[in-house]
Phi, psi and omega in degrees: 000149157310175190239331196211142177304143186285333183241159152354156155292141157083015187219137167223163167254149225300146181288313195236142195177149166190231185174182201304134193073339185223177216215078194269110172240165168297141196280132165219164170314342170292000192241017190280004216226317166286312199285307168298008189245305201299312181301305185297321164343324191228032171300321177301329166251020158230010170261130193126299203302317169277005177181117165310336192260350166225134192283042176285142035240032178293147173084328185309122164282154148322318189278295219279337195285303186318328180287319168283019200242317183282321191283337154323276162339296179312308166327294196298311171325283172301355194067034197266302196223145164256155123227147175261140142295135130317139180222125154237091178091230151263010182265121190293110164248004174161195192204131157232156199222144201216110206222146163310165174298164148226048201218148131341190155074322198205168178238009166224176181230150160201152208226143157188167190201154198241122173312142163293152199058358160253027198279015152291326162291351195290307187267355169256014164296298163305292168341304191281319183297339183276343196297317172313307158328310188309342207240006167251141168309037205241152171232120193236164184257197180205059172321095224073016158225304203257328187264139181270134174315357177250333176300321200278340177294340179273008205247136185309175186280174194245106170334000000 
């Protein structure tokens, strides 16, 4: 878990947002069973994306995704960290994740990702997050999309 909140006291960012068809809500443990189905569906593009260096979701179990979906919740509760499910419907069609930094230069990170066979959502998903972002008091990075991952490994660690 985080240690400190990620936004200002008193400022969070919106629970909900999308665009045509889809749906960003906060990721919770009731999603644990669609968010595993979805994620392994797009294990082959999504491993590598939030860290070259860890082959997730290889390995993942169902009991461990529950786990990792509640310390989500928890995060968001507290404001340390967000994520949203993607939604089209009831159907898990991706996630963005918006974590403190761990570089210097910013003070957030943020990751999202489009289900396989949805790769048509990558970029106005990607749109709507960064706009929502642009509207937090945050200097946030993107590590693997605006930054190359040696650049961003090469920048100190964040004090």
């Amino acid at each position: 878990m985080y240690h400190r909140p990620l936004l200002p006291h008193g400022l969070r960012p919106p629970e909900a947002w999308g665009g045509p068809g889809w749906l960003a809500r906060p990721l919770r443990l009731t999603d644990a069973e669609a968010d595993f189905e979805a994620v392994m569906a797009s294990a082959d593009r999504l491993r590598g994306m939030m860290d070259p260096d860890n082959p997730w979701p290889e390995g993942l179990s169902l009991h461990e995704n529950r786990v990792d979906l509640g310390w989500h919740e928890r995060e968001f509760t507290q404001g340390h960290s967000y994520a949203w499910t993607v939604v089209e419907g009831a159907r898990v069609v991706g996630c963005c994740y918006l974590y403190p930094a761990d570089r210097a230069g910013f003070d957030a990170m943020a990751f999202w990702w489009a289900r396989t066979g949805h790769e048509a959502l990558d970029a106005p998903l990607g749109a709507a997050f960064r706009a929502m972002i642009d509207a937090l008091p945050v200097r946030c990075a993107f590590p693997g999309r605006d930054i190359a991952w040696v650049d961003w490994r090469a920048r100190p660690a964040r004090g």
